[in-house]
C-alpha positions in Angstrom: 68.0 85.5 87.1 66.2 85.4 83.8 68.0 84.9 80.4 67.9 87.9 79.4 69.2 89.7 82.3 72.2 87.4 81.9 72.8 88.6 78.0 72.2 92.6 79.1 75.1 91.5 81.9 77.3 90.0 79.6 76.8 92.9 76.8 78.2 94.9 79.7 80.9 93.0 80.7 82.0 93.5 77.4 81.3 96.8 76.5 83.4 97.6 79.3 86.6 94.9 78.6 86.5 96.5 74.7 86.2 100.2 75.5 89.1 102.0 74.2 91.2 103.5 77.1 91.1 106.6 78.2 93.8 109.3 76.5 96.4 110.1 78.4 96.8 114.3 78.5 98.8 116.6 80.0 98.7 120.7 79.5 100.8 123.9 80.7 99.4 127.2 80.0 101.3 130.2 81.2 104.2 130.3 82.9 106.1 127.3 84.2 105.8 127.7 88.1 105.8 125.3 91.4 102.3 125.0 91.2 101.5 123.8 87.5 104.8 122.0 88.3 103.5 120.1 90.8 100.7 119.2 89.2 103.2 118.0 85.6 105.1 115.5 87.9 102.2 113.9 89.3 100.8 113.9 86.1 103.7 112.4 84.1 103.8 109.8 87.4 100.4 108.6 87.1 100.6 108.0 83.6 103.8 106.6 83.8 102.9 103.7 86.0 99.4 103.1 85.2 100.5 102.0 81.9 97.3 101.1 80.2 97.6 99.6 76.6 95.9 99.5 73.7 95.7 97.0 70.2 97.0 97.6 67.6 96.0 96.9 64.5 98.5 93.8 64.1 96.7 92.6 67.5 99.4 93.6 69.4 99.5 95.3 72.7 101.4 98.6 72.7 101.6 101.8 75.6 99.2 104.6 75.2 101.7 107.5 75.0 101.4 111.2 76.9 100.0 113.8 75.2 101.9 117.0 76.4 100.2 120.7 74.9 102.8 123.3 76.0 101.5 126.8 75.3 103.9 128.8 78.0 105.7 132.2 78.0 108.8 130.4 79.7 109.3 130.6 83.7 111.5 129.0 86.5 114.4 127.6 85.4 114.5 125.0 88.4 111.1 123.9 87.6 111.6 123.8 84.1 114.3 121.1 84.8 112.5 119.4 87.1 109.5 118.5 84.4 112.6 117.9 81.8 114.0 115.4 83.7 110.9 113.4 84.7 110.3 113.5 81.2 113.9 112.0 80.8 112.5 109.2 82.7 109.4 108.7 81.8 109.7 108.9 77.7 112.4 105.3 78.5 108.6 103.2 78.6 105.8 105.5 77.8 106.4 107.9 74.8 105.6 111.4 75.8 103.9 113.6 72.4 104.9 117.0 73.2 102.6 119.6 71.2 103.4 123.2 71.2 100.5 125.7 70.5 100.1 129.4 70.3 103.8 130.5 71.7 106.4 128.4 73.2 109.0 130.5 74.9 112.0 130.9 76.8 112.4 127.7 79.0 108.9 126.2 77.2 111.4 125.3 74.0 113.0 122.8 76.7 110.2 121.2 77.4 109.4 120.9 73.9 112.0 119.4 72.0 112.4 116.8 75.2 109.3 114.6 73.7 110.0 111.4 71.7 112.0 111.7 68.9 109.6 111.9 65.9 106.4 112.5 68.0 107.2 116.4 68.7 104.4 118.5 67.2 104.2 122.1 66.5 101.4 124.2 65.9 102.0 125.9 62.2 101.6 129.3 63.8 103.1 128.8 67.1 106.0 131.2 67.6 109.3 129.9 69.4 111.7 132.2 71.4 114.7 131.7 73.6 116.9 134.0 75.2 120.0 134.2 78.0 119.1 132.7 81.2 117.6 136.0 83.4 118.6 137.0 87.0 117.3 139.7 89.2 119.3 139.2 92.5 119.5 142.5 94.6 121.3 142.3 98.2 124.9 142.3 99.3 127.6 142.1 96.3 128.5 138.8 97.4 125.0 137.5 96.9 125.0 139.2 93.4 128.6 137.4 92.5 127.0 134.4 93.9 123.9 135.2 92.0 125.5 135.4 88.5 127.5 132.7 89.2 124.9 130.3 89.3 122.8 132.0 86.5 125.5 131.0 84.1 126.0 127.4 85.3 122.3 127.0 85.1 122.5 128.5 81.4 125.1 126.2 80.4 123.2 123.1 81.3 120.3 124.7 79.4 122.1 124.8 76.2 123.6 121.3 76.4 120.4 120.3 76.8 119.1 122.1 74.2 121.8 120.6 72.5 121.0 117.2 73.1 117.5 117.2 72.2 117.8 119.1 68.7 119.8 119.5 65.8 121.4 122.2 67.1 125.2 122.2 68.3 126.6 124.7 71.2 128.3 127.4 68.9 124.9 127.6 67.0 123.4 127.9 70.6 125.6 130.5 72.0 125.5 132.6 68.4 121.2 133.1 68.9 121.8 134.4 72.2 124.8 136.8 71.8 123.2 139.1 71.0 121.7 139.2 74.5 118.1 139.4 72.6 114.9 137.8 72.5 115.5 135.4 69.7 112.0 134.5 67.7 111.4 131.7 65.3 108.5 130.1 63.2 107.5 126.7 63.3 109.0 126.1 60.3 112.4 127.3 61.3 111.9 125.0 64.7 111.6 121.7 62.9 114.7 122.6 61.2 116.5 123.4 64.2 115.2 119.5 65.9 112.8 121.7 68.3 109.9 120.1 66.7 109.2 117.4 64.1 105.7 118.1 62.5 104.1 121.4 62.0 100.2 120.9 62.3 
């Protein structure tokens, strides 16, 4: 092998040792469902354990976090906490940069406020809504009793963890929602609430 075939391999090699790694990014837009559920947890698992670094400035090794865009009108409870408590898990070694753009609604504002403290971003005109947890169970009376029954436990451990990941306590919680309405806020009025924390 001649000389300078041996530089051009080396130039590689290192070219390819001092590339920056790749960014790690995860989106939902539209509706939280199984499917683009699915496709969150293996996401959030793949990032998780191939836990590529980069340097810092100081030299120092440090994780690449997730980059999560959340532009959703809401959806499926169930999945919703599904994603939430991967994210629970997963945010304990990689950080997880939730960004919300356009609208985040209903059980989006979850998802949301459940990235690392500090790295939650919000789009300066992004609207935020949440509202009562929803139910639509037709069928025998008991089905409907049973129905309603679990649509208010489910609703309960949305709001404590709504409660846990912002600002907000459970009175201020239950006081949006009484009014069994669609309840709207800016960006500006989610940082305050610990939704967010940066409007960009």
């Amino acid at each position: 092998m001649s000389k300078t075939e041996e530089e051009e391999e080396e130039i590689v090699e290192f070219e390819e040792e001092s590339s920056p790694p790749e960014p790690k990014v995860l989106n939902i837009y539209g509706d939280i469902s199984e499917e683009n559920t699915q496709e969150l947890l293996g996401g959030l698992l793949h990032y998780h354990y191939a836990r590529e670094g980069a340097m810092g400035e100081d030299g120092e090794a440090y994780v690449l976090p997730i980059d999560f865009y959340i532009a959703t009108g809401g959806g499926n409870v169930a999945e919703m906490f599904a994603i939430y408590d991967m994210m629970r898990l997963v945010r304990e070694e990689t950080p997880i940069h939730t960004i919300g753009i356009g609208k985040v609604l209903s059980a989006g504002v979850l998802l949301l406020a459940a990235g690392t403290k500090g790295e939650r971003r919000i789009g300066k005109n992004c609207r935020v809504m949440f509202h009562r947890v929803l139910t639509g169970e037709s069928g025998s009376l008991h089905n409907i009793q049973a129905s309603v029954k679990e649509a208010e436990t489910v609703e309960h451990m949305m709001f404590e963890a709504l409660v846990e990941e912002t600002n907000l306590t459970m009175k201020q919680v239950k006081k949006i929602v009484s009014k069994n309405l669609d309840a709207y806020f800016s960006a500006e009025e989610a940082v305050k609430m610990g939704i967010a924390d940066i409007i960009v």
